[in-house]
C-alpha positions in Angstrom: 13.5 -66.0 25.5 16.9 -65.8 27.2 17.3 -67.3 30.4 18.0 -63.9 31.8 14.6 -63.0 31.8 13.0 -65.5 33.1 10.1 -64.5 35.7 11.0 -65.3 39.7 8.6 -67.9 40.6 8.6 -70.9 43.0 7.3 -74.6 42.4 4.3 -75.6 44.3 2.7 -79.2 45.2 -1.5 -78.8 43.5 -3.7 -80.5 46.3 -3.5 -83.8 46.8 -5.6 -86.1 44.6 -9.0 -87.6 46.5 -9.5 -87.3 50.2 -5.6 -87.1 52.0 -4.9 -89.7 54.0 -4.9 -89.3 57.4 -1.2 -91.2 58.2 0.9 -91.1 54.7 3.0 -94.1 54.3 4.0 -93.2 50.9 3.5 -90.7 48.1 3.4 -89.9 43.9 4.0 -86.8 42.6 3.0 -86.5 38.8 5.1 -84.3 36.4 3.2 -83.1 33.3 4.4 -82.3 30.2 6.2 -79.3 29.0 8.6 -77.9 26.0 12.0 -77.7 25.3 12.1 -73.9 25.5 9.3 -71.8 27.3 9.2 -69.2 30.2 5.4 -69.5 30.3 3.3 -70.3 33.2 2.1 -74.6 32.7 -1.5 -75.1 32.7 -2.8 -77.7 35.3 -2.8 -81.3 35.0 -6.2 -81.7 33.4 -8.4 -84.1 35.1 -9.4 -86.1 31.6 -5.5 -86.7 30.2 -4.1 -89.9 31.5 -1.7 -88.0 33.9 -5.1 -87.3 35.6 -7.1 -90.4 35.7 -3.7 -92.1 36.6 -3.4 -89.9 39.7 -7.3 -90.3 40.4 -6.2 -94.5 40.0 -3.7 -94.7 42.5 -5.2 -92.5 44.9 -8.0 -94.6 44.8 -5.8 -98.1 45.0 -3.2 -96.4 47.8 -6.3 -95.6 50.2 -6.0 -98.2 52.3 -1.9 -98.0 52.3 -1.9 -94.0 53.2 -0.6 -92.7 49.8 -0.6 -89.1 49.1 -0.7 -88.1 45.7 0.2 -84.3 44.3 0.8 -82.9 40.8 3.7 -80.8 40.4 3.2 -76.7 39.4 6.1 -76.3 37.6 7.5 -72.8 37.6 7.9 -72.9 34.0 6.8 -74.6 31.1 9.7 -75.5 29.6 12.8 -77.7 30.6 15.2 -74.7 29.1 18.3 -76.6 28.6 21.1 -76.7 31.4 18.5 -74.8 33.6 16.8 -78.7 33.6 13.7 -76.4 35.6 11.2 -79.4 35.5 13.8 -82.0 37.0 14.9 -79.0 39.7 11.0 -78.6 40.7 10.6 -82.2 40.8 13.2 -82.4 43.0 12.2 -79.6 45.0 8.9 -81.7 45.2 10.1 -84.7 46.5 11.7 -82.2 49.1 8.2 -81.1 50.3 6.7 -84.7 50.6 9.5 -85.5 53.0 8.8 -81.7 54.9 5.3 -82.8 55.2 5.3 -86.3 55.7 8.4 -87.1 56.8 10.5 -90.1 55.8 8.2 -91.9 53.1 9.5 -93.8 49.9 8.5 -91.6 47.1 7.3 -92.4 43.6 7.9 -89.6 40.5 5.5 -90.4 37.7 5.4 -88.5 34.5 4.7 -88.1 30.7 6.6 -86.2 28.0 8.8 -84.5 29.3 7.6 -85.1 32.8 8.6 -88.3 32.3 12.4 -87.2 31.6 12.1 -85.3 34.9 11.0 -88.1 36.6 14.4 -90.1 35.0 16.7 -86.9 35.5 15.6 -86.3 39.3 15.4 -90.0 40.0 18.3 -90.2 42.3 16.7 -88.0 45.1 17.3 -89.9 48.4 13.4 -90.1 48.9 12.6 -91.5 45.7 12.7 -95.2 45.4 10.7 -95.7 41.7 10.0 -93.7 38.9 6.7 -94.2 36.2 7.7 -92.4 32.9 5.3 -92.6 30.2 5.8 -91.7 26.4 8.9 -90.1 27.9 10.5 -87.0 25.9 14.2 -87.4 25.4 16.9 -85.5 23.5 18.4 -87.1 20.3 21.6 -88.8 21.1 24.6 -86.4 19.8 28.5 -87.3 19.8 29.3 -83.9 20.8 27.0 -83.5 24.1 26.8 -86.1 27.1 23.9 -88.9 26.7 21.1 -88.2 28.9 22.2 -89.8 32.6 21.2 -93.0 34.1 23.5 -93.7 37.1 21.2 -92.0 39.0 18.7 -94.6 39.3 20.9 -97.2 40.7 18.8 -98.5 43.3 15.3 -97.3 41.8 12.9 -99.6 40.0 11.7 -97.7 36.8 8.9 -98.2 34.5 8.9 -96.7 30.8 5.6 -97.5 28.6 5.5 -96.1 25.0 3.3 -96.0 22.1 5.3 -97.6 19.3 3.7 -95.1 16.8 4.7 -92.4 19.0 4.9 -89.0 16.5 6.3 -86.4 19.2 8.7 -88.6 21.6 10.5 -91.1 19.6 9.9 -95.0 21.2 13.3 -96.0 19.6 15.0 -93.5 21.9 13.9 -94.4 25.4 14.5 -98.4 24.6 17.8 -96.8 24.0 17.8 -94.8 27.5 16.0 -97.9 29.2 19.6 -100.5 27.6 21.8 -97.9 29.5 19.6 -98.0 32.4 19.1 -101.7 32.7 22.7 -101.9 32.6 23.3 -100.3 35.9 20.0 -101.1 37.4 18.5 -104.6 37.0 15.0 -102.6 38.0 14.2 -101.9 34.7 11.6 -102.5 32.6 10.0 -101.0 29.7 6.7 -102.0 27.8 5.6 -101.4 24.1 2.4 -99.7 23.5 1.6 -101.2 20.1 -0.1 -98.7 17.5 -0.9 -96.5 20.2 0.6 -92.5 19.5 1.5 -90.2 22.2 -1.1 -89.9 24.1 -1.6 -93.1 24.7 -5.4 -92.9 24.2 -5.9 -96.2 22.7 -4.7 -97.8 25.4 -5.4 -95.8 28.3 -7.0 -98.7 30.7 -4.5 -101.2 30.1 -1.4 -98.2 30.5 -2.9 -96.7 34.0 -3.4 -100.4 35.2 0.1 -101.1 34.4 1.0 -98.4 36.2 -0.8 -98.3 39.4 0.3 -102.2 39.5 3.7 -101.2 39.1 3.6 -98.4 41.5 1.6 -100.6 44.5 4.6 -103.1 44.1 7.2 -100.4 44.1 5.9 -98.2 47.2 4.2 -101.2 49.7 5.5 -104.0 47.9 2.6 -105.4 47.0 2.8 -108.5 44.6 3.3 -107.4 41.1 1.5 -109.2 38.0 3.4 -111.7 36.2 4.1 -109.5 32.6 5.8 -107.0 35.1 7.4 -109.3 37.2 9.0 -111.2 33.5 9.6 -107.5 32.6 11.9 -106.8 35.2 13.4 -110.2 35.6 14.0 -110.8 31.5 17.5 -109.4 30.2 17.7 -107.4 27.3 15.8 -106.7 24.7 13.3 -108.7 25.8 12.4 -106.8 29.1 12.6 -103.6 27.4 9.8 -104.3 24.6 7.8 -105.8 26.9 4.1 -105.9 25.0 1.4 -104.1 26.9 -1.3 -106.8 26.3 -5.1 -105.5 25.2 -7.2 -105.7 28.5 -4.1 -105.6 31.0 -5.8 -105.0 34.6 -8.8 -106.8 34.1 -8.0 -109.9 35.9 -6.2 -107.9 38.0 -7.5 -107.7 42.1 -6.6 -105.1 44.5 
């Protein structure tokens, strides 16, 4: 569908996640998935993906901090080249948090290609860390600029992927994560092993990862020592981090 005729719609923030805290301190917004190419209306975040019981996770670990989290309605499904719409509404998101809560550091977690709107719109002056998990991101071509980094100088970013990943290709975001880490020590990235897109198999271990990385980055709580070796280790060795089977279980909050 040409851009042309694209519907007129505006981004919205969905409820926030669990009861809203009375003082926010700090906030997530989630970015879903989407396509490359699609001027349809996105379906909800559905409460059973990991995008879901992630949000559920930190709303429940954030309580006591004041963290807000929202998902993102996206005003169309699909990122629809130059238009970038899913990085613009994510921006435009982290907009709202700071009309409605005022100065609080921000943290954009996504998947797919959430997760490269969470990287592309990383460098809004409110955002101070970005989750991006299975992350969807173009195939490197000589003839069109590589996907940017710069704009998470300053950020501390977390990428997790399955390494039999069959839709968004691992090999490329420990590519994007190499760029990254060369402007921004705050980069880590773990390896999901023979776990696919979805992340199913090791669902526990990846939302634990996450909500420890996120608690760090927001409130600076202390982070566990795999992500703390992650983000201190130089390449490769920070960027194919292992996610170990029962990550989180020793963990207390």
């Amino acid at each position: 569908m040409g851009q042309q005729a694209m519907p007129v719609r505006t981004a919205r923030l969905g409820r926030a996640v669990g009861p809203e805290p009375t003082s926010v301190s700090g906030a997530v917004l989630l970015l879903p998935g989407g396509e490359e190419v699609s001027a349809r209306r996105p379906s909800p975040v559905p409460p059973v993906s990991l995008l879901g019981s992630l949000g559920r996770a930190l709303a429940r670990a954030g309580r006591a901090e004041g963290l807000a989290v929202h998902a993102v309605r996206y005003r169309y499904r699909g990122w629809n080249g130059s238009e970038a719409h899913l990085a613009a509404d994510a921006e435009w998101a982290a907009d709202e948090v700071v009309r409605r809560y005022g100065d609080v550091p921000v943290c954009l977690a996504g998947v797919d290609m959430g997760a490269r709107a969470a990287l592309r719109s990383g460098g809004h002056e409110a955002v101070n860390s970005v989750v991006a998990l299975a992350p969807w991101l173009p195939e490197e071509d000589v003839a069109a600029p590589a996907e940017p980094v710069k704009q998470l100088v300053g950020r501390r970013v977390l990428i997790a992927h399955g390494t039999n990943d069959e839709r968004t290709d691992p090999e490329l975001s420990f590519r994007f994560a190499a760029r990254a880490k060369k402007a921004n020590r705050e980069v880590c990235r773990f390896e999901v092993h023979s776990d696919g897109h979805g992340l199913h198999g090791h669902r526990d271990e990846v939302r634990s990862l996450a909500v420890d990385f996120v608690m760090g980055a927001l409130f600076g709580h202390c982070v566990s020592r795999p992500v703390e070796d992650a983000l201190a280790a130089p390449p490769p060795i920070g960027l194919r981090m292992p996610l170990a089977v029962g990550f989180g279980k020793s963990l207390k909050r």
